[in-house]
C-alpha positions as CSV (number, residue, x, y, z in Angstrom):
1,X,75.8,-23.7,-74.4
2,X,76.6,-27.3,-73.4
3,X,78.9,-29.2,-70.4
4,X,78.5,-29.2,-66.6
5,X,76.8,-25.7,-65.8
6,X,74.0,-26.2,-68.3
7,X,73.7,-29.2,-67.1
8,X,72.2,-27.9,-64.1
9,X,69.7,-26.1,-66.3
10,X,68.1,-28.9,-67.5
11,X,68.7,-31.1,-64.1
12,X,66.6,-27.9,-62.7
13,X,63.8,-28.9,-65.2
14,X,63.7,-32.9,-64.7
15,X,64.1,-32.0,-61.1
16,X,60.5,-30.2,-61.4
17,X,58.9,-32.1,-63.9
18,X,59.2,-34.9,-61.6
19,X,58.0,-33.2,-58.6
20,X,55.1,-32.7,-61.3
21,X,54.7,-35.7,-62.3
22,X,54.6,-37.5,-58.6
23,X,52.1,-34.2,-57.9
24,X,49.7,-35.8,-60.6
25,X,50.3,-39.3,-59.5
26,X,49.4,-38.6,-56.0
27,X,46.3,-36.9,-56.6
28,X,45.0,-39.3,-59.1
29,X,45.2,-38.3,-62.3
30,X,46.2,-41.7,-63.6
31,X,46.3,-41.1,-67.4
32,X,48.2,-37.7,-67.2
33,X,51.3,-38.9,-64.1
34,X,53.0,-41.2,-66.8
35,X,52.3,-39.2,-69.9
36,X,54.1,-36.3,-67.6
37,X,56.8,-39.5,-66.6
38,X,57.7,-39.3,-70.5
39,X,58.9,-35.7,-70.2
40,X,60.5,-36.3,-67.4
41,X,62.5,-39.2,-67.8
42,X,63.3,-37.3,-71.1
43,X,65.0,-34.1,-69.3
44,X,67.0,-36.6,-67.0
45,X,68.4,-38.3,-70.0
46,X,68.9,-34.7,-71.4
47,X,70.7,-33.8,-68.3
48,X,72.9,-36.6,-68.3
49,X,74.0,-35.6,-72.2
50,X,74.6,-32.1,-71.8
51,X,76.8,-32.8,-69.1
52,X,78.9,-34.7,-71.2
53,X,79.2,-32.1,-73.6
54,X,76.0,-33.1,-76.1
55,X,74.4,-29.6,-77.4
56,X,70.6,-30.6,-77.3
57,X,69.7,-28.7,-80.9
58,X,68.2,-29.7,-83.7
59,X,70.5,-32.8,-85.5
60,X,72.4,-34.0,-82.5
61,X,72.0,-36.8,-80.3
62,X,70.1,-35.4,-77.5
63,X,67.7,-33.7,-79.5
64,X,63.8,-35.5,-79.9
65,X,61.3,-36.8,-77.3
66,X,62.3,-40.3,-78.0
67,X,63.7,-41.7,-74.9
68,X,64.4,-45.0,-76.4
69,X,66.9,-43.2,-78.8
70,X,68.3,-40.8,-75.5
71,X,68.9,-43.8,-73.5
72,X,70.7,-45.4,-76.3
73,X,73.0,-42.3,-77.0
74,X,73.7,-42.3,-73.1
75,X,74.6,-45.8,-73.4
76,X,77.5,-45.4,-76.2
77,X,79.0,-43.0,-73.2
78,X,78.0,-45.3,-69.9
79,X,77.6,-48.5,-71.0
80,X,74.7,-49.3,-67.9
81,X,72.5,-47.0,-69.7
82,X,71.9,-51.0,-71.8
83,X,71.2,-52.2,-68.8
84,X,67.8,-54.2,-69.6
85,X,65.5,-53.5,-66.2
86,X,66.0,-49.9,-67.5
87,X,65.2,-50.7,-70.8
88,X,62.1,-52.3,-70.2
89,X,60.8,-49.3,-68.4
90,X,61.7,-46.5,-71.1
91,X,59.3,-48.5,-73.5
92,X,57.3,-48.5,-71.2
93,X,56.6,-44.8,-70.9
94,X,56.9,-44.7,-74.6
95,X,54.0,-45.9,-75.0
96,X,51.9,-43.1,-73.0
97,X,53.8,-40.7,-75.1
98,X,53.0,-42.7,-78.3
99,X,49.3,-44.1,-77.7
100,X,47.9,-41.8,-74.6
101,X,49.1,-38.0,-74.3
102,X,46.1,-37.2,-76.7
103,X,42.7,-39.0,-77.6
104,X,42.9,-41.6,-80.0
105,X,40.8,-45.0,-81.0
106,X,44.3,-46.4,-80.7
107,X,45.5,-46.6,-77.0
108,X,48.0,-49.8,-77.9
109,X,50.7,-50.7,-79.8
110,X,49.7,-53.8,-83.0
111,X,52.1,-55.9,-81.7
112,X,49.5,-57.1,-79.0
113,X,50.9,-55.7,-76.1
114,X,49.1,-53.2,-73.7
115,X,49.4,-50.0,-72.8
116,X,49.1,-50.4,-68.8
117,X,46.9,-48.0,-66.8
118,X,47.3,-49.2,-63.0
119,X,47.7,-46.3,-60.7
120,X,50.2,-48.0,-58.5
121,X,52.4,-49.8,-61.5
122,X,53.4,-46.1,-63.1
123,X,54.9,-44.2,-60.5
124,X,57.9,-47.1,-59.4
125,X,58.6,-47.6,-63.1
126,X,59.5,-43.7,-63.0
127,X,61.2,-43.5,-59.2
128,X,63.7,-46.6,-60.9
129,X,64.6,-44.5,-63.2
130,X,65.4,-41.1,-61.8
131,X,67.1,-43.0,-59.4
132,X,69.0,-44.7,-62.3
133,X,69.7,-41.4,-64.4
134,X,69.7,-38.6,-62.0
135,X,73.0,-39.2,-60.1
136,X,74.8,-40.0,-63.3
137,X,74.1,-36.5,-64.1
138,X,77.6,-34.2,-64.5
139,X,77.6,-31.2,-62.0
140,X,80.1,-30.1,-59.6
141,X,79.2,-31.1,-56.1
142,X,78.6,-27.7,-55.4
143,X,76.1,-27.6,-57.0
144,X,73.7,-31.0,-56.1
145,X,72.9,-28.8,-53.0
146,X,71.3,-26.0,-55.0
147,X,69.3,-28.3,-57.1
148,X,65.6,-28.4,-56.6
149,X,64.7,-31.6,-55.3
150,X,68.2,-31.0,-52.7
151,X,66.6,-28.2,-51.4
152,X,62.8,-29.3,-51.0
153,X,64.2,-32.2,-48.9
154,X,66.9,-30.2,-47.3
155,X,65.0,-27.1,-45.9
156,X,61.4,-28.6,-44.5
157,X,60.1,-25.5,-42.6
158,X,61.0,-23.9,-46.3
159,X,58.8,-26.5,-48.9
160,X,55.5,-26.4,-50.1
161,X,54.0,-29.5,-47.8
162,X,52.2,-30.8,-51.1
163,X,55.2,-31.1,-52.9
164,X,57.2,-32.4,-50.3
165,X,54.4,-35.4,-49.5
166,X,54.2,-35.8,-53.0
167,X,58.0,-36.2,-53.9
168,X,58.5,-38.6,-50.4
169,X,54.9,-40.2,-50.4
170,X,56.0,-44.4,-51.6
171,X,59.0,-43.1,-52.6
172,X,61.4,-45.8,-51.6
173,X,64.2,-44.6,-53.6
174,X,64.8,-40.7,-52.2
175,X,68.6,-42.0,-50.7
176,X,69.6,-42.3,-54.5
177,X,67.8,-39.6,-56.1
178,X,68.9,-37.0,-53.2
179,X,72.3,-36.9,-54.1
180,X,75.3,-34.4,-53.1
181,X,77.9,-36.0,-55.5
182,X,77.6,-37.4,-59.1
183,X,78.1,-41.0,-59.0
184,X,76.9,-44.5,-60.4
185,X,73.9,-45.4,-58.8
186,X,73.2,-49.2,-58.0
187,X,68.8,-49.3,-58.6
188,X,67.1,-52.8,-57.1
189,X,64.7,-52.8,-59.8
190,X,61.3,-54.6,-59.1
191,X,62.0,-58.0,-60.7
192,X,58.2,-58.3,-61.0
193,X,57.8,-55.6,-63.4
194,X,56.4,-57.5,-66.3
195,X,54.4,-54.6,-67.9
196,X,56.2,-54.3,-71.3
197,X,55.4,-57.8,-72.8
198,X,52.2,-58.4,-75.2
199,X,49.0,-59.5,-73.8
200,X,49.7,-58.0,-70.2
């Protein structure tokens, strides 16, 4: 199964796995918001390729949990997906997905670099790039109404007030991510974001 209505499967998915992850972040688990940020900017990029007609099974393009190699298949189809402020933040959450999501004695990468554990410097990194990815993603504008983050912001007296504080709570990009059509998103990324370079 692949193109536009699976599409919305796997939008359905990021959609709640980011609701997760800003669930985590908000309560404090500072370790487990941007390991859970992996996954999710993972079933964005995921989204984005099924829509354009990439089957995510074993051997194609959008299969893996590299979202260095997702971004870069996205970008062969929208060349923006090079764009380097969006870049900088997939390696970013690579690295709680390759030095954090279990115990290890090894919680960097050798190349000197970091891996950065400040509450407040995860969770912008990951509204950037939902608000990047997310509105790329193929549907028909029917159907951004009945996605999930669409109708927790759309219907109040309807939503779980944890979720909805948690998905609106710093969130300074919700006008971008709340989308009714597919389009290209313009993101203001945080030119200070600096957390990718060795020693930081």
């Amino acid at each position: 199964m692949s193109g536009i209505d699976y599409s919305e499967i796997w939008l359905d998915y990021a959609d709640k796995s980011y609701i997760a992850t800003r669930l985590l972040w908000f309560t404090g688990f500072v370790i487990e918001a941007p390991v859970n940020a992996h996954r999710t900017i993972e079933l964005f990029l995921k989204s984005y390729l099924v829509g354009q007609g990439i089957r995510v099974e074993r051997g194609s393009s959008a299969w893996g949990h590299e979202i260095g190699k997702l971004c870069q298949e996205a970008e062969k189809i929208d060349s923006s997906f090079g764009h380097q402020d969006l870049q900088k933040r997939v390696k970013f959450f690579e690295r709680y997905f390759d030095y954090v999501r279990y115990p290890s004695e090894q919680i960097s990468p050798d190349d000197g670099s970091l891996t950065w554990f400040s509450f407040d410097s995860n969770i912008l990194p990951l509204d950037e790039v939902v608000a990047f990815i997310r509105p790329r993603v193929k549907l028909k504008d029917n159907a951004w109404a009945s996605t999930t983050l669409n109708r927790l912001l759309s219907d109040r007296s309807k939503a779980q007030p944890h979720q909805l504080r948690a998905i609106e709570d710093g969130n300074n990009f919700l006008d971008l991510i709340n989308t009714v059509t597919t389009y290209q998103s313009t993101v203001k990324f945080n030119s200070s974001f600096n957390f990718d370079k060795p020693g930081c």
